[in-house]
N, C-alpha and C positions, 0 to 999 in steps of 0.2 A: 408273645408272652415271654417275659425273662425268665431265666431260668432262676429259680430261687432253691436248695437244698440248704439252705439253713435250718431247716425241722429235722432234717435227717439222723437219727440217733443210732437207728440199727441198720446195717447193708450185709450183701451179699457181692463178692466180686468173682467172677467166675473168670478162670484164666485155661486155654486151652493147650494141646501137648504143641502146636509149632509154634505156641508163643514161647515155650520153654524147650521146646528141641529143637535143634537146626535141622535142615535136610540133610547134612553131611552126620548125626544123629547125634553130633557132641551138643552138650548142655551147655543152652545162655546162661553162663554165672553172673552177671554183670544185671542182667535182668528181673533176674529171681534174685538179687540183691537188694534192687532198686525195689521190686515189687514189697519183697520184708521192708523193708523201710517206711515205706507208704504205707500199707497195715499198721503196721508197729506206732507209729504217728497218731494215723487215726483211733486207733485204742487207746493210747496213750492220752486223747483229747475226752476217752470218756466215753468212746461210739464203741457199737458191739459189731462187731468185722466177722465174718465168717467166708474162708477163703476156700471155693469148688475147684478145686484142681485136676487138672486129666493130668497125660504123661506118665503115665502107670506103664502103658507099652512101650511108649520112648526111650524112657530112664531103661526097660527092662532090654531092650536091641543095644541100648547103648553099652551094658553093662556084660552083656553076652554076647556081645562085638558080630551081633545078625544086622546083615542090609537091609534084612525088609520083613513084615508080619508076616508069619509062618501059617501059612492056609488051613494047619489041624486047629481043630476050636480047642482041644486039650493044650497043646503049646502052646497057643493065646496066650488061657489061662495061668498056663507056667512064668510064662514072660513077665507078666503082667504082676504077677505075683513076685518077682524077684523085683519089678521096677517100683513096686511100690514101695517097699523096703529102701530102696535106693534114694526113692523121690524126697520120704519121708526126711531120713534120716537128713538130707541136704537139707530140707525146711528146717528141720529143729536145727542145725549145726549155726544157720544163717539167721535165723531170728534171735538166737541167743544172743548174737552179737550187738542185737538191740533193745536186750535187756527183755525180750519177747516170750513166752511159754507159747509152744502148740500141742494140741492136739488130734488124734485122729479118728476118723468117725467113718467107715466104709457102709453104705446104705445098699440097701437094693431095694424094689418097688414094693416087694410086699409087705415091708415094715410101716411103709406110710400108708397103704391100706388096711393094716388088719390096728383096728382101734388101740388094742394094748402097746405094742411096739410101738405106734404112733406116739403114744402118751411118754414112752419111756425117752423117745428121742427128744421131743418136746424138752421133758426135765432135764435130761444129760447136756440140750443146749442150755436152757436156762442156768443152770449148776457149774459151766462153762466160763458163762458170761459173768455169774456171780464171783467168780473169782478171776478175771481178767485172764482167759487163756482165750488161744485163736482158735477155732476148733477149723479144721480142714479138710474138709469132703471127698469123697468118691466115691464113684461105685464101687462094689465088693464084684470085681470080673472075675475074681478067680472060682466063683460061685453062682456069678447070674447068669440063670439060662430064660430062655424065649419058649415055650411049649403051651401045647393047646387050653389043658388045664391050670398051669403052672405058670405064670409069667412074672419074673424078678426084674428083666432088665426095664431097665429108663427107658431105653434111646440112644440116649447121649448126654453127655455132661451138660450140656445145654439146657435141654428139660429138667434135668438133674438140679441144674442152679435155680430154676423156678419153680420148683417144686420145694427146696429148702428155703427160700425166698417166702413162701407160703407159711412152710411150718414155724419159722420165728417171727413171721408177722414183719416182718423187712420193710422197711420206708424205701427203699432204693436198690434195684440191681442193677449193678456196675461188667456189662459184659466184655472183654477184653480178648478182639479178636488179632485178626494178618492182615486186615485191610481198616480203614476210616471210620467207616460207618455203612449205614445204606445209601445208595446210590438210585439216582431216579430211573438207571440203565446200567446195563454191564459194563463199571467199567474199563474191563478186557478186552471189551470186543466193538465200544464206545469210546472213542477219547472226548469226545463234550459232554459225558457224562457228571450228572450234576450231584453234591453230595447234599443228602436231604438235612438241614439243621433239626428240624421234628418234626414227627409222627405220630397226631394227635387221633387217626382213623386208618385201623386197619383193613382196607376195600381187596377187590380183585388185582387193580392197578397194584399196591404195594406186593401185593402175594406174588405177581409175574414178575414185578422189580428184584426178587429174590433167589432167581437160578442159582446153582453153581453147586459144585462138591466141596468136601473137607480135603485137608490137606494128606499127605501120603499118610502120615502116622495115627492121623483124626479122622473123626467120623463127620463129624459137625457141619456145617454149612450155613448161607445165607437164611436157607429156607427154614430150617432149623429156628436159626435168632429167633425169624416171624413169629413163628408159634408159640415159641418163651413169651417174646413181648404180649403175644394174644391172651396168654396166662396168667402174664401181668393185669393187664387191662381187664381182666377176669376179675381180679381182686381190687380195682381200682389203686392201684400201685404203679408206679413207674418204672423207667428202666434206659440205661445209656448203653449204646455199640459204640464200642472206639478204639482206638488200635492201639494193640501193647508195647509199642515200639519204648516208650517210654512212659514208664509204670508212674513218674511223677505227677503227670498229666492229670492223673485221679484229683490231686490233692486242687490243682484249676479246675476241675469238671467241680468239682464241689462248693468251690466260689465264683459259681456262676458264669462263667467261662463256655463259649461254644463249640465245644469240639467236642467231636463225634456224632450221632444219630440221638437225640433226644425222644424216645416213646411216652409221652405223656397225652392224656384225654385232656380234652377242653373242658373245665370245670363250669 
């Protein structure tokens, strides 16, 4: 089946922290350039773009000139809380330049389950959209904890994007990871590992196809995508894995173009 996104009107693109940090922890400017520019574009054409960014910890190591996540979950949160500020303020300085408004919307899990706060994000997207701004996501880390009765965190930004993918009712999640796509086998540890063009059925086979961890600064993983995509396929929605190497690639994924991992059900 071709790929056709010509209906697509509202997306979601989730971009993770080593798409936008290096390992050496200085920031891809060039990329989160190219990235505003392709939002900016696609808004610009009329589509409602809502961008799930990690790099809240990255921006925040970079910015506090630390090597590596600090093991107290308070300094996390510090971190995280100075990166965000950091992250922020680079998005707005970079999209301005394209004539872009953003803004910023930090979630944690019990707003989308407790009905009223649900309702309130709902309209704050809507009210967003109504006025042509990009709203741009993440968790609220310097506040979500994990506890028995008490549970705020996502996960990971990952679930985080399919979970906002849900709330505005999204045609398309555009996932943007450090590798291609999904592969039929590791391919780290495979060199004839085969890159899957789509993903119409998520079995046991695909779920083992998905080992691996996130990068030092991330959490995220293969196994991760699966689940968002299951999420997707929850809502009968779609969803593309493809590599952030070059954030223009969006603008060919959108005219039918086959790169990256295609998650679509057989209609």
């Amino acid at each position: 089946m071709q790929r056709d996104f010509s209906a697509v009107k509202r997306l979601v693109i989730k971009v993770g922290t080593s798409s936008l940090v290096a390992p050496d922890r200085s920031i891809r400017l060039e990329r989160i350039d190219r990235l505003a520019f392709v939002i900016s574009a696609l808004t610009q054409r009329g589509l409602d773009v809502v961008l799930v960014s990690s790099g809240a910890m990255g921006f925040g190591l970079n910015v506090l000139g630390l090597s590596q996540r600090p093991p107290e979950v308070p300094r996390q949160q510090a971190v995280s809380s100075v990166g965000q500020v950091a992250m922020m303020s680079l998005y707005a300085q970079i999209f301005s330049h394209y004539q872009s408004t953003v803004s910023q919307l930090l979630l944690t899990r019990d707003v989308v389950e407790y009905p009223t706060s649900l309702d309130n994000a709902r309209n704050a997207f809507a009210s967003l959209f109504a006025l042509r701004i990009i709203p741009i996501v993440n968790e609220n880390d310097a506040v979500s904890v994990e506890e028995m009765d008490h549970i705020t965190k996502f996960g990971d930004n990952d679930r985080l994007s399919a979970v906002v993918a849900d709330i505005i009712n999204a045609d398309l999640l555009i996932m943007l990871s450090d590798i291609d796509g999904l592969y039929d086998k590791n391919p780290a540890e495979h060199p004839d590992a085969r890159l899957r063009q789509r993903v119409s059925l998520i079995d046991n086979a695909t779920i083992r196809s998905a080992g691996g961890a996130g990068s030092a600064h991330g959490t995220g993983g293969m196994a991760s995508k699966i689940r968002c995509a299951q999420m997707v396929f929850a809502r009968n929605s779609q969803m593309v894995l493809m590599n952030s190497r070059e954030p223009r690639d969006i603008l060919r994924v959108l005219d039918g173009e086959n790169i990256g991992t295609w998650f679509a059900q057989e209609e």
